[in-house]
C-alpha positions in Angstrom: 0.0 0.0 0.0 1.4 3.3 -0.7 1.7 5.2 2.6 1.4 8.8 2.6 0.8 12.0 4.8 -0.8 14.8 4.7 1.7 17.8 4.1 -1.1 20.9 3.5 -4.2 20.6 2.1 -3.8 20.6 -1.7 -1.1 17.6 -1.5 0.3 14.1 0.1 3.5 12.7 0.0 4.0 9.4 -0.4 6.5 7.8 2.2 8.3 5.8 -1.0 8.9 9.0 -2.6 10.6 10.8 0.7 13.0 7.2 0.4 14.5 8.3 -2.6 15.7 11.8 -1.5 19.7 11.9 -1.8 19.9 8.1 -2.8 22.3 9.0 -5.3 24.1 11.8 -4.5 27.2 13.0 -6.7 26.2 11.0 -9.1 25.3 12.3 -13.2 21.8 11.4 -14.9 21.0 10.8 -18.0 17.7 12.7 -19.1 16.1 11.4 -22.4 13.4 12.6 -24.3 11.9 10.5 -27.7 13.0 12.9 -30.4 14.8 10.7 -33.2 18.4 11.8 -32.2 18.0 9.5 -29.0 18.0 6.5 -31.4 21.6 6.9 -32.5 22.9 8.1 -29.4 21.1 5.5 -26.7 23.2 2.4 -27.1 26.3 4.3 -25.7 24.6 4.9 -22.3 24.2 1.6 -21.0 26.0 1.3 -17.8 25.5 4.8 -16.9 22.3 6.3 -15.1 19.8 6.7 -17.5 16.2 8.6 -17.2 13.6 7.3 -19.9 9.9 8.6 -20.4 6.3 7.7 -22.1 6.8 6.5 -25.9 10.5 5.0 -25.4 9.4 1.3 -26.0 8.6 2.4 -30.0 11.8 2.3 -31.0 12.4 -0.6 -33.5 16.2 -1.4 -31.1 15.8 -0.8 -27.9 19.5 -1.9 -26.7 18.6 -1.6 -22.6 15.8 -0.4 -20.8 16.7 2.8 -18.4 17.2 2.0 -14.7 14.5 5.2 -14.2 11.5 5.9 -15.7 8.8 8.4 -15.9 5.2 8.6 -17.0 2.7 12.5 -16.7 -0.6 11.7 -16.2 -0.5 8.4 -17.8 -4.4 8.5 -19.3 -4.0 8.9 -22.9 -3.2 5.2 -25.1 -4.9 3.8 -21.8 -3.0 3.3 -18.4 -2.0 -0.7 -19.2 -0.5 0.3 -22.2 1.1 3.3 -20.5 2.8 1.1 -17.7 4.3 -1.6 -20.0 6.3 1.5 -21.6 8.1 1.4 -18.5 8.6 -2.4 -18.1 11.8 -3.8 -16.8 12.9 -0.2 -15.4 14.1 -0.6 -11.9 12.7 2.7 -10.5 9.3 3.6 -11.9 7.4 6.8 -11.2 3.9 8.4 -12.3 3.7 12.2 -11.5 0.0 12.6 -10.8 -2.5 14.7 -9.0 -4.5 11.1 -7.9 -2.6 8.6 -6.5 -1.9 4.7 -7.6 -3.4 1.4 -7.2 -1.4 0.1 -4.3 -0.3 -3.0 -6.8 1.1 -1.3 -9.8 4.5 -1.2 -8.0 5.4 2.4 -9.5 5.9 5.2 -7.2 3.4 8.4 -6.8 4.9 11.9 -7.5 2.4 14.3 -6.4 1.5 17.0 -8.4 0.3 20.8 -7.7 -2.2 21.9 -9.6 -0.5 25.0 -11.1 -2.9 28.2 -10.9 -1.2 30.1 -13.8 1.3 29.1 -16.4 4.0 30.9 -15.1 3.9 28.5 -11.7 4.4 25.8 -14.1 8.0 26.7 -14.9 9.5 25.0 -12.0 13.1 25.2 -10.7 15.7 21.6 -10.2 14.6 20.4 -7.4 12.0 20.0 -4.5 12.0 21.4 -1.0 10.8 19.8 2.3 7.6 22.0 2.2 7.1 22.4 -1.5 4.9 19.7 -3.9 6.1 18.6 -7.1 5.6 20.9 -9.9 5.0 20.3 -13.4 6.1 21.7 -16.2 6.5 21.9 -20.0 7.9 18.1 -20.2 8.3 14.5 -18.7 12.3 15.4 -18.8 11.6 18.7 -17.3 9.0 17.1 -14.7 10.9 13.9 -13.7 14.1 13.1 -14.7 15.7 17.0 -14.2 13.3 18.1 -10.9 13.6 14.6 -9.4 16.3 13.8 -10.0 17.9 16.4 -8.2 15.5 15.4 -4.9 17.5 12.2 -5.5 20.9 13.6 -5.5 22.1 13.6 -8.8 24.7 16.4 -9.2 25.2 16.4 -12.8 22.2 15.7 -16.0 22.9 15.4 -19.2 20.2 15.9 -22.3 19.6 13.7 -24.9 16.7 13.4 -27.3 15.3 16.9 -27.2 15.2 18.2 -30.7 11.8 18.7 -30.9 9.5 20.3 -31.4 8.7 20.3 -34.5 8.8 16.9 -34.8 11.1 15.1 -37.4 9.6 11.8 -37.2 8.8 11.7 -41.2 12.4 11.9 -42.2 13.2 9.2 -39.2 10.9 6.6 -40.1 13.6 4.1 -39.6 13.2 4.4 -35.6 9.9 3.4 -35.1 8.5 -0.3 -34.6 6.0 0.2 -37.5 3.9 3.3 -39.4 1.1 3.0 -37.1 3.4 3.7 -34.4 5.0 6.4 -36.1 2.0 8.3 -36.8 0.9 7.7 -33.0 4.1 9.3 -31.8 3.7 12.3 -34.0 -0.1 12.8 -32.8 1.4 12.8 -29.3 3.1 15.7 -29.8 0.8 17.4 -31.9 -1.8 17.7 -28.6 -1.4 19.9 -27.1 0.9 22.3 -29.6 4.3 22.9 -28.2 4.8 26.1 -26.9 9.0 27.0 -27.8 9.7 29.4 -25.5 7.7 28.2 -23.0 9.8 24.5 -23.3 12.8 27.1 -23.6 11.8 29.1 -20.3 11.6 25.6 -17.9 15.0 24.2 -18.7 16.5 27.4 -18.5 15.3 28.3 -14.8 16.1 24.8 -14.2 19.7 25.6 -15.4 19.9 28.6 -13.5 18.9 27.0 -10.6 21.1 24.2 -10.8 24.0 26.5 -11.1 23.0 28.0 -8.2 22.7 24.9 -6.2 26.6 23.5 -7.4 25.1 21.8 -10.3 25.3 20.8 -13.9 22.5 20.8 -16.5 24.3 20.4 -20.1 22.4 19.7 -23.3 23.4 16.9 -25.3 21.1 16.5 -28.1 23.1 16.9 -31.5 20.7 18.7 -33.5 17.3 20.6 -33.7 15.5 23.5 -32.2 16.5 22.4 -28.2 20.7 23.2 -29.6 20.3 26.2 -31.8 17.7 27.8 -29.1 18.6 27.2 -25.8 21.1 28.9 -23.4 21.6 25.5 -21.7 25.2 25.0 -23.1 25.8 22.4 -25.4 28.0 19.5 -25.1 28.5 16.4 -27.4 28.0 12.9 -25.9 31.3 11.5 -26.7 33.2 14.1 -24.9 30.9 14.0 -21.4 31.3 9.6 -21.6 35.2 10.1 -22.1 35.6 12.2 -18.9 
């Protein structure tokens, strides 16, 4: 049964969640999105820590699965469907204002309803008195924000180049057409907003260079490297050091 307390009235922490804070600290995380670039640079991760979200299991290759794992709101494609994308991950998590069926075996993340936009471009990490925030992505909401409740000191971005999607010139990555097409619909609803994806990893980097730590993007290509101010960093050069 997932245990939790109340902390104020909008919100409850589950006691599984609170077990994960530090766990890994000085430690660097791998944050992936599902943009096509992840499928050429995924195979040289394994062995390192690795965060994976929602559509990752479409990939035609899928050399390892990532030790963590994030689903937001897991309701669209159906909730069964949603929860085998994060199959044989060792640390599962579903950010979500509702919690879980006590026999799921994923762990709650607790989610503030934001009351305006702007409180939905959250910071790197969580406070004792503070619920989890969302933001403009499963990256943004889990693997960055989380992770840095669990310690991580260094994350590293893969995956990212979108939007606009490129899936139609990347055909090769997906399992099959049908699975194609649902991956672009994904990301058609709702529209991306640039700036506003823009504006959440940059506070994020601002706060994590307050706090000591390092966000660095590692996505080769797209919108997420020309745009940003989250400095850029190739791959090979961050696995050689």
């Amino acid at each position: 049964t997932v245990a939790a307390r109340s902390r104020t009235s909008h919100w409850k922490m589950s006691l599984e969640y609170e077990l994960y804070r530090n766990r890994f600290q000085g430690k660097r995380l791998f944050v992936c999105g599902n943009a096509p670039s992840l499928a050429e640079t995924y195979p040289l991760l394994k062995g390192q820590h690795v965060f994976g979200c929602n559509w990752l299991r479409l990939w035609k290759e899928l050399p390892f699965m990532p030790d963590f794992f994030g689903l937001t709101e897991p309701v669209s494609r159906g909730l069964k469907d949603r929860l085998e994308m994060g199959r044989g991950a060792t640390h599962r998590f579903i950010l979500s204002q509702h919690g879980l069926p006590s026999d799921i075996g994923w762990v709650w993340l607790p989610k503030l309803q934001p009351h305006s936009r702007d409180d939905m471009i959250q910071g790197s990490g969580l406070s004792d008195a503070d619920p989890f925030r969302t933001g403009a992505n499963t990256p943004l909401n889990i693997g960055i924000q989380f992770g840095a409740y669990m310690g991580f000191t260094e994350f590293y971005l893969l995956g990212l180049e979108i939007p606009p999607v490129a899936a139609a010139k990347a055909a090769h990555v997906y399992a099959s057409e049908d699975e194609m097409q649902f991956y672009e619909d994904v990301n058609r609803k709702p529209p991306f907003d640039l700036d506003y994806l823009n504006a959440g990893y940059e506070r994020a980097w601002r706060d994590m260079e307050e706090q000591g730590k390092t966000l660095v993007n590692c996505t080769p290509r797209g919108h997420f490297k020309d745009k940003t101010k989250v400095p850029y960093r190739p791959i090979e050069e961050v696995l050689a050091s």
